[in-house]
C-alpha positions as CSV (number, residue, x, y, z in Angstrom):
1,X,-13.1,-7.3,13.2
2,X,-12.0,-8.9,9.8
3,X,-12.4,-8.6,6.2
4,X,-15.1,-11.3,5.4
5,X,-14.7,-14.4,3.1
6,X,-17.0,-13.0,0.1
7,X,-14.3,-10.4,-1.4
8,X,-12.8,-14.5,-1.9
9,X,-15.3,-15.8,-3.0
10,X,-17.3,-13.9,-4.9
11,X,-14.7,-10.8,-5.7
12,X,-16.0,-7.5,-6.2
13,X,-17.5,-5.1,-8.1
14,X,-20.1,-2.3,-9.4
15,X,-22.0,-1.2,-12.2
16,X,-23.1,-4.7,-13.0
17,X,-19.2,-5.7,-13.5
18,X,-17.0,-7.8,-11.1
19,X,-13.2,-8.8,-10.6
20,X,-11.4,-11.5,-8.8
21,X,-9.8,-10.1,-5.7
22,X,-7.7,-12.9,-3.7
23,X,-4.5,-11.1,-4.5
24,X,-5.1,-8.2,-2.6
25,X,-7.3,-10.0,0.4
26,X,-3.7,-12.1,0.7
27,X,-1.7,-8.7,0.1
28,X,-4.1,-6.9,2.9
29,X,-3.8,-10.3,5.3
30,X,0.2,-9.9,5.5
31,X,-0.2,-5.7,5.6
32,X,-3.1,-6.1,8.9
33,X,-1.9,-9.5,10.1
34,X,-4.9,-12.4,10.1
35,X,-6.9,-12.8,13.3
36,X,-5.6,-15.5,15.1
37,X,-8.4,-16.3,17.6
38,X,-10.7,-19.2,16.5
39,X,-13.9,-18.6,14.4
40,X,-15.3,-17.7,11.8
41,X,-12.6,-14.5,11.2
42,X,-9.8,-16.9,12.0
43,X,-7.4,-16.0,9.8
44,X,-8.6,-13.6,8.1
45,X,-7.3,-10.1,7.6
46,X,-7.7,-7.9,10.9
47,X,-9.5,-4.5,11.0
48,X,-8.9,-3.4,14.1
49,X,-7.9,0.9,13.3
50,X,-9.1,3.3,11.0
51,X,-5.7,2.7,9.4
52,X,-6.6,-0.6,8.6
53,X,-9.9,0.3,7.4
54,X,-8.2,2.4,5.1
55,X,-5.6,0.9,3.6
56,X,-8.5,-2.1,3.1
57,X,-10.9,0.4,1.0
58,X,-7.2,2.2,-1.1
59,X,-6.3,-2.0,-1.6
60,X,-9.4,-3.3,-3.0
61,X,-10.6,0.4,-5.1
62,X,-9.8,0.7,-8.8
63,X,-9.1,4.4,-8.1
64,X,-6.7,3.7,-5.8
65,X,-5.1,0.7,-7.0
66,X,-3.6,0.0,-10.3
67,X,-3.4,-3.6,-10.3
68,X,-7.3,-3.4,-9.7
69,X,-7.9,-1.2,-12.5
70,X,-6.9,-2.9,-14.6
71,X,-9.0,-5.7,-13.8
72,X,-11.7,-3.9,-13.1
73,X,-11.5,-2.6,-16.9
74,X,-11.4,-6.2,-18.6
75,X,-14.0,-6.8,-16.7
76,X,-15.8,-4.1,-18.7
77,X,-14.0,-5.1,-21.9
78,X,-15.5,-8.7,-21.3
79,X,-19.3,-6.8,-21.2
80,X,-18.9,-4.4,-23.7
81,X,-17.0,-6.5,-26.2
82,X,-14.1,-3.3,-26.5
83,X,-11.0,-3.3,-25.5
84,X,-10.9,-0.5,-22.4
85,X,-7.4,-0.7,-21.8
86,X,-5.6,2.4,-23.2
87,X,-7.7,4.3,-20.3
88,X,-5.3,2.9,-17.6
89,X,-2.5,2.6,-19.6
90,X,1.1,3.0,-17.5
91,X,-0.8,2.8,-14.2
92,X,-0.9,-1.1,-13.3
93,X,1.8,-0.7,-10.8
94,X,0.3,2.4,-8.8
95,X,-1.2,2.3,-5.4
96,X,-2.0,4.8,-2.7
97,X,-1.3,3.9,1.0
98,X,-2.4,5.7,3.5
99,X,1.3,7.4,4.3
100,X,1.1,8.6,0.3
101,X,-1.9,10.3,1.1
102,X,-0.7,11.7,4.2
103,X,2.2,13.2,2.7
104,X,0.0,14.9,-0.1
105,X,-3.4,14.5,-2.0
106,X,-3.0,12.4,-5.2
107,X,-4.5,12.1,-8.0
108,X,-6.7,9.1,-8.5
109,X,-6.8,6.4,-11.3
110,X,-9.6,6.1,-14.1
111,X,-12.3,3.3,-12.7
112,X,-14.7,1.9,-14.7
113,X,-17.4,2.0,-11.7
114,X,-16.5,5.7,-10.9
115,X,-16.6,8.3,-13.1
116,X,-16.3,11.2,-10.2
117,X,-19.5,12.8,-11.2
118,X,-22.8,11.3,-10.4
119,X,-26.7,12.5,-10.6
């Protein structure tokens, strides 16, 4: 099992708002290794353990990844026309991995597509 080619091509995203993510697909191909066997996962990264399935969902989340965030929020700035910035201030270069939240629950970083409470 692999990631598949969209988060490439096409990024992600919620709430009508989307972000580029090759970084982290390239970060998560060195962390999981890339399939080697021919087709259409061939190189991409692996999923094989819950691990990996993991530390995919904590790499690509704005709640769980800094860099993200902040791309996730100029993506929202570029919609709303305001700068959304100050709201993830200082937290750019914080990620959880799964052996952070092994160690101890974390808090998690402000995400323009989650606000924690939803009807």
């Amino acid at each position: 099992t692999s990631l598949g080619p969209m988060l490439e091509q096409a990024g992600n995203g919620g709430k009508g708002i989307s972000w580029n993510t090759e970084e982290e697909v390239n970060f998560l191909r060195e962390l999981n290794h890339p399939v080697l066997e021919e087709g259409i996962s061939a190189g991409r990264p692996k999923i094989e353990s819950a691990v990996d399935a993991a530390e995919v969902i904590l790499s690509l989340a704005p709640e769980t990844n800094g860099h993200v965030a902040v791309k996730a929020w100029e993506a929202l700035s570029k919609v709303t026309g305001r700068d959304h910035g100050h709201l993830v201030a200082g937290k750019k270069n914080e990620s959880l991995r799964v052996k952070d939240l092994r160690a101890q629950p974390r808090k998690i970083i402000s995400s323009p597509t989650w606000s924690g409470l939803e009807d």
